[in-house]
N, C-alpha and C positions, 0 to 999 in steps of 0.2 A: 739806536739813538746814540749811546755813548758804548764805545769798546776800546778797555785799556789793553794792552797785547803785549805779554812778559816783560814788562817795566820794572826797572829797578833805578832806586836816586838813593844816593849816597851826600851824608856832608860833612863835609873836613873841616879841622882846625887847627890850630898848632900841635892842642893837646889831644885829642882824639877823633875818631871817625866815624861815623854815626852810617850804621845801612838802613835807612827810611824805610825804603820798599826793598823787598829781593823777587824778581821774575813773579809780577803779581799779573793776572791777569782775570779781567771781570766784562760781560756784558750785559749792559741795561738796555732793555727792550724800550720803543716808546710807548708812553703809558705804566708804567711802572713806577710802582713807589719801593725802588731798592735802600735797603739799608746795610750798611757799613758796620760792623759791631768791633770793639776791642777794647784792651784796658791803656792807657795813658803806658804811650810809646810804641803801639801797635802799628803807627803808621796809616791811622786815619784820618789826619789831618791834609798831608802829606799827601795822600791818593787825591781827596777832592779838589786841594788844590793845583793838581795836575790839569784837571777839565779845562779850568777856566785859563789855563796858563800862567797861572800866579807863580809856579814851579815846572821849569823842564825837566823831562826824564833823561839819565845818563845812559838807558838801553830803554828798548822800547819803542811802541806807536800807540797815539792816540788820536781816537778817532772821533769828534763830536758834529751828531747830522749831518753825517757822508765828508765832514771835512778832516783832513788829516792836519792838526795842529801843525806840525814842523813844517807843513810846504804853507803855512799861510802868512800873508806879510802884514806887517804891523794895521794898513787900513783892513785888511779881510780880518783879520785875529780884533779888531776893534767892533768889524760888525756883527762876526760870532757875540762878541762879548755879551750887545744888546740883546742878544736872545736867550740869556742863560741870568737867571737872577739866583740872589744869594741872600740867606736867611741868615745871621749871627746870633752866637749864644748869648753876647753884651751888648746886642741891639744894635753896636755903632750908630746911634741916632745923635741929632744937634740939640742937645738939655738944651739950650738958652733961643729957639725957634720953634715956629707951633709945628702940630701934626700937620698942616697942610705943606708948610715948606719941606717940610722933611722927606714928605709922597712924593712932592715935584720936584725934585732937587735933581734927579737922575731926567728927568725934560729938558728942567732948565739947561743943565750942563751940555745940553745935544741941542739946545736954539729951539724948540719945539714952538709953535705959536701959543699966547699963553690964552685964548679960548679952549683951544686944543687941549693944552695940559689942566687947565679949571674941569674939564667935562672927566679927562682918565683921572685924576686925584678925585673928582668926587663918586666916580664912579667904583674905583677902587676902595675908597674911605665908605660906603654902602656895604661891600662886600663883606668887608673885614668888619663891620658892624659898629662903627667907631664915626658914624656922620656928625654927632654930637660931640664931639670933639677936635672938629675941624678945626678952629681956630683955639684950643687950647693949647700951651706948652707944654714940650716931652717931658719938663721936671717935674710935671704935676702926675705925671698919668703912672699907674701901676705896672709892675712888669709888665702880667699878659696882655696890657692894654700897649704896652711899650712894642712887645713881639708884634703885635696885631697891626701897627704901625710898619715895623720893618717888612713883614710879609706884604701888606699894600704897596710900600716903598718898591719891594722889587716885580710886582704884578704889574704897577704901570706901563714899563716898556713890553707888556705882552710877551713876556719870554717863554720857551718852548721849555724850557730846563729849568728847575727848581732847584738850585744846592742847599740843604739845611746844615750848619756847621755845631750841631751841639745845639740846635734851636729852644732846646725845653729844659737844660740843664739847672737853668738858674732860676727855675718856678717850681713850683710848690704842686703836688700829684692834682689838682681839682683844677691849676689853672692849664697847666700840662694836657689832660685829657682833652681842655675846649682848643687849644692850638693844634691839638692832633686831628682832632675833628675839623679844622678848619681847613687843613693842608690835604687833609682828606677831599673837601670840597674844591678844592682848588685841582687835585688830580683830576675828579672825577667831573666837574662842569666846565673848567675851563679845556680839560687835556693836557696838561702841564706832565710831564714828565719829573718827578722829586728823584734824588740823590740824598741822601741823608747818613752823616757819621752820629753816632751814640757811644754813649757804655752802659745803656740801660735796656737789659732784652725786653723789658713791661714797652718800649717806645715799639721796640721791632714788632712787638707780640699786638697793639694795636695798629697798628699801620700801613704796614710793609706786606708787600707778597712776596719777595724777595729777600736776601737775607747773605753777606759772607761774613766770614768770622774771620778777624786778624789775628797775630802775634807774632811780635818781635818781625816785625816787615814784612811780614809774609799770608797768607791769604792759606787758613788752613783747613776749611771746610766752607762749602755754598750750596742752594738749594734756594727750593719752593719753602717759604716762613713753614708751612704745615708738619712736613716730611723734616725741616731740621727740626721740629720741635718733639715731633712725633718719634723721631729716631737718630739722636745727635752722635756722632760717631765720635768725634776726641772730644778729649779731657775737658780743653779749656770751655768746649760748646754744651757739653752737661754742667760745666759751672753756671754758667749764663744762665741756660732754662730753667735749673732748677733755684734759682732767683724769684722765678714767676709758678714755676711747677716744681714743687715737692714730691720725690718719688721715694724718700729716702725713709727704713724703718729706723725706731728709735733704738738706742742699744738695748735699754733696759727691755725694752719690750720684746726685742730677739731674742736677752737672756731666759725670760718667759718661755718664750714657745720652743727652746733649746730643750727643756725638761720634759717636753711632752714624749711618749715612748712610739708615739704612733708612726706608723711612715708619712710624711707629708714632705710637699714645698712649698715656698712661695715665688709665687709668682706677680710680677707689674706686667699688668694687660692697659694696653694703651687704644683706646676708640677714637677714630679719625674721621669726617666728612660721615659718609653715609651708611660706615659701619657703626655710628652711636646707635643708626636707630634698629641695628641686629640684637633682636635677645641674647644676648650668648650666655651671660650669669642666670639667668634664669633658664637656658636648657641645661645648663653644668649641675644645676642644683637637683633637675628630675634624673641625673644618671646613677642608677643604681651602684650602692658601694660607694658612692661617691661624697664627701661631707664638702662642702662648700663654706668657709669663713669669709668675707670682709672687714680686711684690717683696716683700710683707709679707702676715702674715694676724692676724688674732685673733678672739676669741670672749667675748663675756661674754655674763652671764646679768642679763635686767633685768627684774622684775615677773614672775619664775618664767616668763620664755619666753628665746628664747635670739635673741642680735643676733652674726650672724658679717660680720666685714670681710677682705674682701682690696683689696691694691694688684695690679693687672696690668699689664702689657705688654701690648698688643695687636701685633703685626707682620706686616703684607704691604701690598697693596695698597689705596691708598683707599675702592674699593668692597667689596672683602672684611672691611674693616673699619670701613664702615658698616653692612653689614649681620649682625654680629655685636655691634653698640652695640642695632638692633633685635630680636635675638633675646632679649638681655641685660634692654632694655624692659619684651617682651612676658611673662617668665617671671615678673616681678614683685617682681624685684631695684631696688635703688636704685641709678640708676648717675650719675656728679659724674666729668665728666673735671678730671684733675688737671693736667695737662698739654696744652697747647694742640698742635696738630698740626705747627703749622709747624716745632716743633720736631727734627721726627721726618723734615723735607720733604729 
């Protein structure tokens, strides 16, 4: 559905020169809710507005529903356009015009007949749950009732492409979750394809099956949301998750278990998809020689499947508890000692 292919944009000015993207390349399958992750200057701005051609690339090809952006002329690059709608983080709505003008406004601009556009603005204004507010004005209405607005806004012209630009930024975690939920509905009844930039992994961790991680222009780790969350290989991608996933022990509490004389480790075992529902802490606990602690546990749900963590203790002897690190392996658990052994010697 969309494939960026080693793009890189640069932007100049007298006093400096900015490398946006450097050789990024991503593809979004259709039906996918990919998300975009990075911190302010990643160059996620920048990538999405590649899609829509709001921004040429200085190298590179893009590819949006089989069309290749550079060979399309201004009328073909216009009718792309209507199929690709776009969500803002400040709504870009008309405060001094009701929600109804505001849904029609993308008709009106395209001569649509206005029976035509009365049945998609009502039918859209239904959707988005906001019928009773059809002829109120955007100055009245609350953020997420404002968001709920711009997402009908750009579901009228039936777009195949969802771009979210920072959708949820400016709401409050409770209003947040019901627009995630909505865009959710919007992938999954309508078939809309979403694209979405963030810098909140909690957006990626409800939403997204997909997932790249930016920095400083460059695209530096991707995956299935599960598997990066599950096993984030750089630095900046364990900052991210452990945002929403805590895996980290406290000092004081390492100092603690430093004074113990015994051999042990620890270890963060990680449960993914259909290894939560593998006993594996409860066969570790019947292996003889074997002490079994839990330091910490938690559970979230990421992409409707569920990620369980625990912290352990392992305690006995070195080969009793190497060969409980390989039963650990083999059951298909993710296991990351936290704690080096000698600690434990």
């Amino acid at each position: 559905m969309i494939t960026i292919d080693h793009v890189s944009k640069t932007f100049k000015s007298k006093e400096r020169q900015v490398d946006a993207l450097r050789d990024v390349s991503i593809h979004v399958e259709a039906g996918d809710i990919y998300g975009i992750i990075g911190f302010s200057g990643a160059g996620k701005s920048t990538l999405i507005r590649l899609v829509n051609r709001l921004e040429t690339p200085d190298t590179g090809s893009i590819l949006v529903d089989g069309s290749d952006l550079s060979a399309l002329s201004k009328k073909e690059l216009r009718t792309l356009r209507r199929r690709i709608g776009m969500v803002f983080q400040q709504f870009n709505l008309l405060s001094g015009k009701t929600v109804y003008h505001n849904v029609a406004l993308p008709l009106i601009l395209a001569g649509h007949p206005k029976e035509e556009i009365k049945k998609k603005v009502d039918d859209a204004l239904k959707f988005v749950e906001l019928e009773d507010k059809r002829e109120a004005y955007v100055s009245e209405l609350s953020g997420g009732q404002k968001q709920r607005v711009g997402i009908a806004r750009a579901l009228v012209t039936d777009p195949k492409i969802l771009l979210c630009d920072e959708a949820t930024s400016a709401l409050d975690p409770q209003t947040t979750a019901s627009i995630l939920q909505l865009l959710k509905r919007v992938n999954r009844e309508m078939g809309v394809t979403i694209l979405l930039i963030t810098h909140q992994m909690s957006v990626i961790q409800m939403i997204c099956n997909r997932v790249a991680v930016m920095e400083e222009g460059r695209l530096v780790e991707e995956g299935p949301v599960l598997e990066v969350f599950g096993r984030p290989r750089e630095k900046i991608t364990q900052r991210f998750v452990r945002t929403v996933i805590s895996d980290q022990i406290p000092e004081n509490f390492q100092r603690v278990l430093r004074k113990d004389n015994r051999h042990f480790r620890v270890e963060l075992l990680k449960f993914i998809g259909d290894a939560v529902e593998k006993p594996v802490i409860a066969s570790l606990c019947q292996t003889p020689g074997l002490e079994v602690n839990i330091l910490g546990a938690t559970m979230q749900e990421v992409q409707e499947s569920t990620l369980s963590l625990f912290i352990v203790q392992l305690v006995g002897e070195d080969t009793v508890i190497e060969a409980a690190e390989k039963f650990i392996d083999e059951s298909g658990a993710l296991r990351e000692r936290v704690q080096p052994a000698e600690y434990g010697a």
